[in-house]
Backbone bond lengths (Angstrom), bond angles and torsions (degrees), N, CA, C in turn:
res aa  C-N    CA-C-N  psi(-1)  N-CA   C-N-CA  omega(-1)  CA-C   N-CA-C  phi
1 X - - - 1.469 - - 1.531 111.25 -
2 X 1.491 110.61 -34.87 1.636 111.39 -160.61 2.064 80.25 -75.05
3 X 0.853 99.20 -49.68 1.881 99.60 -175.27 1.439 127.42 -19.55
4 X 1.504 91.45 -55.89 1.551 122.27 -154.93 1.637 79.38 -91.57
5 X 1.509 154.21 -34.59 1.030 148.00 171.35 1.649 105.96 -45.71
6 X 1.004 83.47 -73.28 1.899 108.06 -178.25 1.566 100.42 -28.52
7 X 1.054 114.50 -78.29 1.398 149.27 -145.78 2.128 95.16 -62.57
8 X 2.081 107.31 -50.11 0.803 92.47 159.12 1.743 131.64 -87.89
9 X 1.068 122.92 -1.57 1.709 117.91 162.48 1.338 113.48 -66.45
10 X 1.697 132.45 -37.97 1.473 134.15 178.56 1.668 101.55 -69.49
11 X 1.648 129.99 -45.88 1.431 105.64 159.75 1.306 140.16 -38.92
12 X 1.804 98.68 -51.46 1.425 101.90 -158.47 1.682 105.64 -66.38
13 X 1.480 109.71 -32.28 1.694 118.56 -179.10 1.736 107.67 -65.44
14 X 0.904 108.73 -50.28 2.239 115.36 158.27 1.579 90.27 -35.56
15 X 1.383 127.26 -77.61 1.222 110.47 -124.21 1.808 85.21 -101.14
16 X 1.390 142.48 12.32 1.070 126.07 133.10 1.486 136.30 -78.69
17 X 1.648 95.50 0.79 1.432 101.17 175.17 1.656 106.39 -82.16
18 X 1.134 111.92 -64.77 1.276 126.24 156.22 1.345 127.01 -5.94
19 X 1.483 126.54 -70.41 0.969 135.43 -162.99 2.107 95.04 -81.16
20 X 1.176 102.50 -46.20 1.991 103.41 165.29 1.218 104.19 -42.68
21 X 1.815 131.53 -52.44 0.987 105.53 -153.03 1.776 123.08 -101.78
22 X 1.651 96.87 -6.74 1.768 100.99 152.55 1.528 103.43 -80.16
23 X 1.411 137.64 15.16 1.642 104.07 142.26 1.968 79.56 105.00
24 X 1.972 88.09 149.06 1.305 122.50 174.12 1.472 114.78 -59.39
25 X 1.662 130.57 -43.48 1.174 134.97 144.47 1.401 117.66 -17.45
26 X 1.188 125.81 -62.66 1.443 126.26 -172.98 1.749 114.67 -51.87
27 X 1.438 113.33 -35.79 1.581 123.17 -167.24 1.949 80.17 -83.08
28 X 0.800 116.43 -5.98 1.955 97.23 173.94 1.209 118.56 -116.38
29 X 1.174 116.11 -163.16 1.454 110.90 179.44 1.652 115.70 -61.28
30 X 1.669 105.41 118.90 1.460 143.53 -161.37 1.756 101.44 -81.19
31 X 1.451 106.62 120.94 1.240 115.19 160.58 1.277 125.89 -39.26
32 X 1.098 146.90 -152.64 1.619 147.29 134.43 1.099 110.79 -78.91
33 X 1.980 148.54 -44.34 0.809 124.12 176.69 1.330 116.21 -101.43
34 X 1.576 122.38 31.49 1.349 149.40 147.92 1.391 114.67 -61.45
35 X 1.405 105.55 -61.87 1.543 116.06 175.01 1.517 110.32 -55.64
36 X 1.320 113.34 -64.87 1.733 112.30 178.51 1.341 114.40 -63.28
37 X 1.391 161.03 28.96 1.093 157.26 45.19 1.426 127.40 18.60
38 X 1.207 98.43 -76.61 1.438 93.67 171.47 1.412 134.41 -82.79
39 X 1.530 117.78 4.42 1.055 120.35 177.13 1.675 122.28 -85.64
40 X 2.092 81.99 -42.17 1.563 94.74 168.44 1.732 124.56 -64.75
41 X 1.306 120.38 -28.00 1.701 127.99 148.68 1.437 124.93 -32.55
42 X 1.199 96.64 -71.54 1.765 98.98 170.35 1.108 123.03 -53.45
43 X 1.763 114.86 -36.57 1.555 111.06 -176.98 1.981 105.88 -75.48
44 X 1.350 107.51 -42.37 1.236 105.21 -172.44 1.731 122.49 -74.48
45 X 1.358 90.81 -6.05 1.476 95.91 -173.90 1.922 91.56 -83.79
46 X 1.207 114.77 -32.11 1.620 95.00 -156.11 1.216 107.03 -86.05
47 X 1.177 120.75 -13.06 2.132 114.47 165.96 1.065 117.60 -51.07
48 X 1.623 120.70 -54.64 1.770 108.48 -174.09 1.684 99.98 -65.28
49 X 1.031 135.06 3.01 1.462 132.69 -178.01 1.380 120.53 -94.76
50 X 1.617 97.40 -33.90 1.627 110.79 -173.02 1.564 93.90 -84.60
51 X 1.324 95.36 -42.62 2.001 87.65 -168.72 1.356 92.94 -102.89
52 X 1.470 88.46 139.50 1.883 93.88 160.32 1.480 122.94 -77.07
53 X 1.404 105.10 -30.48 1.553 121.90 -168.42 1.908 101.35 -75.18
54 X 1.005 131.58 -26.88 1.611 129.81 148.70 1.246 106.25 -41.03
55 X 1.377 115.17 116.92 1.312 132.97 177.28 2.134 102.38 -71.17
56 X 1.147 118.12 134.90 1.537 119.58 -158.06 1.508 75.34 -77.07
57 X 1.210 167.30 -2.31 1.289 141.70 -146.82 2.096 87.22 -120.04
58 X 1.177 125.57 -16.34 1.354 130.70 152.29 0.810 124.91 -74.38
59 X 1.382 132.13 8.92 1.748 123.16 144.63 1.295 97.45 -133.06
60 X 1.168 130.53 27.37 1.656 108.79 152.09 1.525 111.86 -109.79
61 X 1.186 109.49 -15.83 1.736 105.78 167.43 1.250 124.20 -93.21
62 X 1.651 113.30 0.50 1.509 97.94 163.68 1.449 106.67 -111.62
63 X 1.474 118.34 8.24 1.251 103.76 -177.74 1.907 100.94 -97.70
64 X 1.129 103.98 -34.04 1.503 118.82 155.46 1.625 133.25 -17.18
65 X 1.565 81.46 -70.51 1.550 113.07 166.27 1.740 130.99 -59.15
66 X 1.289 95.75 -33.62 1.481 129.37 159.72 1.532 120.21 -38.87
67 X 1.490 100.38 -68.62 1.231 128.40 -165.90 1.343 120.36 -84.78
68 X 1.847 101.26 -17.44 1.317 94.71 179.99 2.117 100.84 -114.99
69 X 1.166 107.55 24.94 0.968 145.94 149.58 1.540 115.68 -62.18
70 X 1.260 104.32 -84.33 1.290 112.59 -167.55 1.688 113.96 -69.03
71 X 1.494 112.42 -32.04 1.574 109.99 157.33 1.014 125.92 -55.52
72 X 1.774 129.07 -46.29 1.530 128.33 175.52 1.885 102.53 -58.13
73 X 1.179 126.11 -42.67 1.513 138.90 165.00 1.797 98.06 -29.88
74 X 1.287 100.16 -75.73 1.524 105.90 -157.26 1.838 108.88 -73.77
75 X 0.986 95.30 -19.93 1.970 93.14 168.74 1.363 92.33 -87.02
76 X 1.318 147.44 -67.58 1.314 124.62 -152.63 1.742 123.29 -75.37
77 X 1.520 112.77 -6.91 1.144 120.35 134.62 1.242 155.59 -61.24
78 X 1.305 93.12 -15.95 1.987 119.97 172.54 1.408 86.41 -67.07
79 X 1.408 128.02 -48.95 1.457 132.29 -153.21 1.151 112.68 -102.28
80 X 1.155 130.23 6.74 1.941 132.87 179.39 2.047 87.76 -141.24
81 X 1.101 104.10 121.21 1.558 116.87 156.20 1.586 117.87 -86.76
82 X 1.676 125.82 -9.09 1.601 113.14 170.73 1.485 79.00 -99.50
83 X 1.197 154.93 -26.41 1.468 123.62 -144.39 1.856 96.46 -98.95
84 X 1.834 109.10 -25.97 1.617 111.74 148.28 1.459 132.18 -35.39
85 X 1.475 104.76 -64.70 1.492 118.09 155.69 1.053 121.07 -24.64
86 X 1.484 95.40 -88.66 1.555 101.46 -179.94 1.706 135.93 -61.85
87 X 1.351 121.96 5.94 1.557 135.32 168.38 1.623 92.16 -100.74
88 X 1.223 140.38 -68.12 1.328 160.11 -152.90 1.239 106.66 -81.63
89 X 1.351 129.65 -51.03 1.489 120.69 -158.43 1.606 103.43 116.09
90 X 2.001 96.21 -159.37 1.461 90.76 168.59 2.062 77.67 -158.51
91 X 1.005 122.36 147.09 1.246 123.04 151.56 1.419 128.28 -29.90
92 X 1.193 131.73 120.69 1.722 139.71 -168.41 1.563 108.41 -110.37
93 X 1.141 123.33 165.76 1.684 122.14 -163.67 1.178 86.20 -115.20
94 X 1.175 121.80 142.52 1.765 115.57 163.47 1.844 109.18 -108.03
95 X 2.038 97.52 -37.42 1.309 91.60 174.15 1.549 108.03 -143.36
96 X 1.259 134.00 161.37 1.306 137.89 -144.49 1.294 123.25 -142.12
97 X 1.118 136.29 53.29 1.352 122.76 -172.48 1.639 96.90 106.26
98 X 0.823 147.77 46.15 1.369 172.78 108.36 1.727 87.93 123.37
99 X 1.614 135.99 46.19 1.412 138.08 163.18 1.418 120.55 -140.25
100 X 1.457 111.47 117.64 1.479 123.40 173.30 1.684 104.00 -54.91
101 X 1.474 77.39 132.78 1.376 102.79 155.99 1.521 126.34 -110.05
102 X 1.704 110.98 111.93 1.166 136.04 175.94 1.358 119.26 -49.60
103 X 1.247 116.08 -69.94 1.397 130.70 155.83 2.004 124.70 -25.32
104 X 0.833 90.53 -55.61 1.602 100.12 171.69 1.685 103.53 -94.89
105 X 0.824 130.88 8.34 1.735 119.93 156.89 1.761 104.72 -99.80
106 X 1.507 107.75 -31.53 1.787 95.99 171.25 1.049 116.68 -82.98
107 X 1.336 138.58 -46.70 1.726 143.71 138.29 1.572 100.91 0.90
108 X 1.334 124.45 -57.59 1.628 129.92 -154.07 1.641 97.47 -99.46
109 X 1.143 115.62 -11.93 1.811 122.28 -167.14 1.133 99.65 44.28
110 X 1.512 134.42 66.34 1.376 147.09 159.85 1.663 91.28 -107.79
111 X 1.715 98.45 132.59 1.162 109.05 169.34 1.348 111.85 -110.92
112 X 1.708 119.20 170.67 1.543 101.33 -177.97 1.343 117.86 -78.10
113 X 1.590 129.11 6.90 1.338 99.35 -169.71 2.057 98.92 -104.60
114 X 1.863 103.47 5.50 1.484 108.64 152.97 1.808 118.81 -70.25
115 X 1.186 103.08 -27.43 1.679 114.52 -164.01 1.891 97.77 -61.92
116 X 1.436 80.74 -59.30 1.238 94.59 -173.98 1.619 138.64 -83.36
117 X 1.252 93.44 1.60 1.674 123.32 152.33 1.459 116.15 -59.61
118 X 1.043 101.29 -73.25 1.773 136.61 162.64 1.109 95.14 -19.51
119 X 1.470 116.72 -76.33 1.468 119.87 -152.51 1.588 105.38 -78.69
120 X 1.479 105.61 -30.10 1.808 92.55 -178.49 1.421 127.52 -97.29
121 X 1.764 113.13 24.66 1.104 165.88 -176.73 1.637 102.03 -95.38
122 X 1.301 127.41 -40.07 1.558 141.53 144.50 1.543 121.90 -61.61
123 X 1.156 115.07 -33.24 1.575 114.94 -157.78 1.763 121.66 83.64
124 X 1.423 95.91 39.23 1.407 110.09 -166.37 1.785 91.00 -117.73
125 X 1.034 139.51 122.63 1.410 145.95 164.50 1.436 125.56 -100.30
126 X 1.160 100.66 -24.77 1.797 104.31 -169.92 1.813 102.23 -126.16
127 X 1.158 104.32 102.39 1.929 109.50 -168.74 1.474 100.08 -53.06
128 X 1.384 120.00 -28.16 1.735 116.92 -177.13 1.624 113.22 -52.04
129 X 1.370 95.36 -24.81 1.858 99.28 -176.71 1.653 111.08 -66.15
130 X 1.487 104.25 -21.00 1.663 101.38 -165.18 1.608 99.21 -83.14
131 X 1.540 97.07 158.41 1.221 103.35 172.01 1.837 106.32 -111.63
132 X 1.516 110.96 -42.32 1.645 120.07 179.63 1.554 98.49 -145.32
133 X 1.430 76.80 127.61 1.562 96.61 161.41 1.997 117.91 -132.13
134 X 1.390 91.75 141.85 1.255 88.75 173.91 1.543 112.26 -122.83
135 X 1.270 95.99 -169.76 2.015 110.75 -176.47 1.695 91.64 -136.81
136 X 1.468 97.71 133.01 1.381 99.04 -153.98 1.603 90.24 -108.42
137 X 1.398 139.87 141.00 1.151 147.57 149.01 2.151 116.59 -3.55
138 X 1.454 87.70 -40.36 2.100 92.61 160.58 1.544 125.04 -107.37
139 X 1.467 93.08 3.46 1.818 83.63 141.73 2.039 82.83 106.55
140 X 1.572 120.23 -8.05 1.175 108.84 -167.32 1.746 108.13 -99.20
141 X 1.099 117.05 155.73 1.188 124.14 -157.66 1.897 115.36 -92.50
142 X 1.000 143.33 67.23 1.763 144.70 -162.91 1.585 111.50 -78.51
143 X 0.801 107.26 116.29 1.845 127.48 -176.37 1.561 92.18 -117.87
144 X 1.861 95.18 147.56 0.965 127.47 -147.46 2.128 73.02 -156.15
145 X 2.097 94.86 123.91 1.484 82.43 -174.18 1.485 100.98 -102.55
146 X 1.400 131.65 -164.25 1.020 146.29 158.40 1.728 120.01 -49.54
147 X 1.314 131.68 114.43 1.705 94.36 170.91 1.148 135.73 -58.37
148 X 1.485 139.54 -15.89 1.534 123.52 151.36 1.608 118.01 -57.39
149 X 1.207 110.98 -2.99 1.746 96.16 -176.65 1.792 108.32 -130.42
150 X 1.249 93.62 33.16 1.718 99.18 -169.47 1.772 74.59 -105.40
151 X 1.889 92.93 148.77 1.445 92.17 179.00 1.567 106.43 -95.63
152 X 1.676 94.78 161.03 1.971 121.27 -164.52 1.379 80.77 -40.35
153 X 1.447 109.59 152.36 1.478 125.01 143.24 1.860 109.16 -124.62
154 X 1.653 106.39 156.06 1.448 95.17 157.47 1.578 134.12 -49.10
155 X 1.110 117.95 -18.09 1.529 110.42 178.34 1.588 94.58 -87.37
156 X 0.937 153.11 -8.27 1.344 132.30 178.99 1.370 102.82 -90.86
157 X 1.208 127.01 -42.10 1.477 110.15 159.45 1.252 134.62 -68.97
158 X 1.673 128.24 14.42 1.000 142.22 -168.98 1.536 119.84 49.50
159 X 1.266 127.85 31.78 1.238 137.75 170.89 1.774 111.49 -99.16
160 X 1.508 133.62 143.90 1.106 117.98 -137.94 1.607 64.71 -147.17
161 X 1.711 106.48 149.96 1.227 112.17 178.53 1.786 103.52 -155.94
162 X 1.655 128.33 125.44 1.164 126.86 169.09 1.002 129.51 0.25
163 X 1.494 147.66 132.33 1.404 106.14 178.41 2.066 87.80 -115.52
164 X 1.403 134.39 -161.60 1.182 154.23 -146.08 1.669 122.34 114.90
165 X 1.539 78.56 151.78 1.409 88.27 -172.53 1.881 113.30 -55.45
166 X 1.401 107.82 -172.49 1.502 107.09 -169.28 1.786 95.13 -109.09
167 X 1.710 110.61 156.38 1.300 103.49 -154.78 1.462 113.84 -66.12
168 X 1.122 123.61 165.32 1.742 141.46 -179.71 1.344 103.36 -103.02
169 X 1.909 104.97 133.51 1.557 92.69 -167.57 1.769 86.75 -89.73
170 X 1.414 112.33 162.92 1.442 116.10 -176.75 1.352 111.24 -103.54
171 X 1.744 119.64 -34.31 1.197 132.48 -141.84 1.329 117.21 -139.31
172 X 1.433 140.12 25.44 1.437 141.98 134.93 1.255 113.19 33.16
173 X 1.564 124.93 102.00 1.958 112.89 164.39 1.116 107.87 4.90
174 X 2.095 108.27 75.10 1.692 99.36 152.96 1.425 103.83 96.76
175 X 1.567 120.88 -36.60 1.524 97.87 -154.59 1.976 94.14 -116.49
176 X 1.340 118.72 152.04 1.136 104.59 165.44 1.557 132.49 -78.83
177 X 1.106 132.10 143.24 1.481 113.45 -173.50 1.661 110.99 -89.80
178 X 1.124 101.69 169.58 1.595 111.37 -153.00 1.768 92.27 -87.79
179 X 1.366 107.98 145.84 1.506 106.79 163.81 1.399 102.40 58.72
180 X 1.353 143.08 -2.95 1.590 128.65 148.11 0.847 138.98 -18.28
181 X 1.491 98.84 -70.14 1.529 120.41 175.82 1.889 116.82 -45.60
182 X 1.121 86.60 -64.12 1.646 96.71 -172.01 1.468 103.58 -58.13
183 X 1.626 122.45 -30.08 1.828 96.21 -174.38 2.010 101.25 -78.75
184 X 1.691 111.11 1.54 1.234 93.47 -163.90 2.050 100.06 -106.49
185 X 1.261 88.23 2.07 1.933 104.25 -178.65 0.911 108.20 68.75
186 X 1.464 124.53 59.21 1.877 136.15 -179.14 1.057 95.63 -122.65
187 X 1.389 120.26 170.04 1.522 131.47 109.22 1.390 149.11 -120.40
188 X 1.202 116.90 -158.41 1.339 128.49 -173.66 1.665 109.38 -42.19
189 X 1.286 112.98 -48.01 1.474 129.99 167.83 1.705 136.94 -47.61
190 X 1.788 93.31 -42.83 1.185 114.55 159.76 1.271 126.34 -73.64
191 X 1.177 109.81 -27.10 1.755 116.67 173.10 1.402 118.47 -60.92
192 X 1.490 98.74 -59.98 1.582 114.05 179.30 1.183 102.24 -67.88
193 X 1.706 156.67 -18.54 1.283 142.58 179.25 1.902 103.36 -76.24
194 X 1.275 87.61 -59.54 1.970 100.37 165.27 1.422 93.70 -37.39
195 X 0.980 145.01 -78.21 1.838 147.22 -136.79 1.663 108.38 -66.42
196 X 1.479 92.50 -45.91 1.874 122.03 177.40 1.590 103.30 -58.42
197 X 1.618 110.74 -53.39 1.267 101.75 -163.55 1.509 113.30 -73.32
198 X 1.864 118.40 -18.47 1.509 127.02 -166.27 1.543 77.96 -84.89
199 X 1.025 145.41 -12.31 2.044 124.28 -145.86 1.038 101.27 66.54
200 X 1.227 168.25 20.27 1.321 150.21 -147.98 1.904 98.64 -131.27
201 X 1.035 106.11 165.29 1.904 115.56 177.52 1.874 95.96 -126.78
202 X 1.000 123.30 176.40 1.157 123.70 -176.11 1.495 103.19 -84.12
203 X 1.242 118.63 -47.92 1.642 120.91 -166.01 1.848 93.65 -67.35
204 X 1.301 128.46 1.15 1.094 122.32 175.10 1.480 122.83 -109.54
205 X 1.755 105.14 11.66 1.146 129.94 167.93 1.327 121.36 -98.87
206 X 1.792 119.28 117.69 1.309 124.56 166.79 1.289 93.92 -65.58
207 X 1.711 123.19 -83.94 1.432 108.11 -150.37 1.530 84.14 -128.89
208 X 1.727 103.11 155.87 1.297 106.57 168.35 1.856 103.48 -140.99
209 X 1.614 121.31 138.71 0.898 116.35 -170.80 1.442 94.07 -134.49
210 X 1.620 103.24 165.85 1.812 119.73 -161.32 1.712 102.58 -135.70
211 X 1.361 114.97 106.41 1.751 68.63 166.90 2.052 89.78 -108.00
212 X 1.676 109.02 -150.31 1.152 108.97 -157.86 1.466 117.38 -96.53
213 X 1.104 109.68 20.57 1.649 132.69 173.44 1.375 102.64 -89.49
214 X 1.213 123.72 -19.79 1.683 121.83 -152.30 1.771 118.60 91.72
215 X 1.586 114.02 -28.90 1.422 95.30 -178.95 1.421 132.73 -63.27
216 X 1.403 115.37 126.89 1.554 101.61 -179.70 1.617 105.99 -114.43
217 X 1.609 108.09 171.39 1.326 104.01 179.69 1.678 101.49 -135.19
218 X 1.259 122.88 117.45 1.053 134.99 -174.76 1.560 121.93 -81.45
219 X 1.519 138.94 121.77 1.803 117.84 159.74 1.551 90.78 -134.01
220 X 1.564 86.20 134.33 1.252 99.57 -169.35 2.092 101.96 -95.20
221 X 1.034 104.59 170.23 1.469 104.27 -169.55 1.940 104.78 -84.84
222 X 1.572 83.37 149.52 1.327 104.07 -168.49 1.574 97.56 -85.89
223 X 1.699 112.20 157.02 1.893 112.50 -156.55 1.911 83.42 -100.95
């Protein structure tokens, strides 16, 4: 039992290395040869686990091999656009100028009650509103609305507003977060004057957020 413990903690740490080191992409929506990657992982990881008599060095070199597989894959695709294509796909139109295309939804074996999943998966209910939609290489669906049904923005009313990023939390239950400061152009000094002026100490901070104006918004933890 203690074996088969062992044996599975040295996988599971492999196959979180693994999955870090084909990249943040991989934890989201999965290519096609994203998916077969990871499918073949899971399967190969659980034999040296099930059997004891699998030597552990038979699923760490093909899952290994795998992975460093699929990285030489994904750089030399950065650098070939048919050999992208052709591992990946290419994006498909479903609708065009505010008209479905029939033809390319049976081509794709998308039926309508996927279309329309898709779309109310947006907050889109009535397909007449779309103008383009596509089918994206991971299978997810991107609409593009009509301009009468795209919502107001300030530039259409000709009102013009700062733009910056959205705030950075600083202050985590208690702890400060790393590199905060610097994406918000503070420091250490500014924090503690902010902290002084609320009464507050940091360890008496649930969350603390910055954006790049200086406003922050403080909640301090509940007893």
């Amino acid at each position: 039992m203690l074996i088969v413990f062992i044996r599975a903690v040295m996988l599971y740490i492999v196959i979180i290395f693994c999955v870090r080191l084909m990249g943040k992409r991989q934890l989201g929506e999965l290519q096609p040869s994203e998916l077969v990657v990871t499918i073949m992982l899971s399967n190969i990881a659980t034999l040296p686990i099930e059997d004891v008599n699998i030597p552990l060095a038979m699923g760490l070199i093909p899952i290994l091999t795998i992975v460093c597989l699929d990285v030489f894959f994904s750089y030399v695709t950065m650098r070939s656009g048919s050999l992208r294509r052709l591992l990946c796909g290419s994006p498909k139109v479903l609708i065009s100028d505010g008209k479905l295309d029939q033809n390319a939804m049976r081509r794709l074996r998308f039926t309508v009650d996927d279309l329309f999943e898709a779309l109310r998966a947006q907050q889109i209910f009535d397909i007449s509103e779309v103008q383009l939609a596509m089918v994206e290489t991971t299978g997810q669906v991107s609409v593009y609305l009509k301009k009468e049904f795209q919502p107001l923005t300030l530039g259409d009313i000709g009102m013009k507003q700062s733009g910056g990023d959205p705030p950075v939390v600083m202050i985590e239950d208690g702890v400060p977060v790393k590199g905060a400061l610097r994406r918000v152009g503070r420091d250490g000094k500014w924090l503690k004057s902010v902290l002084r002026r609320e009464g507050v100490t940091a360890e008496n901070v649930f969350i603390m957020t910055c954006d790049g104006s200086g406003k922050t918004t403080i909640l301090k933890k509940e007893n």
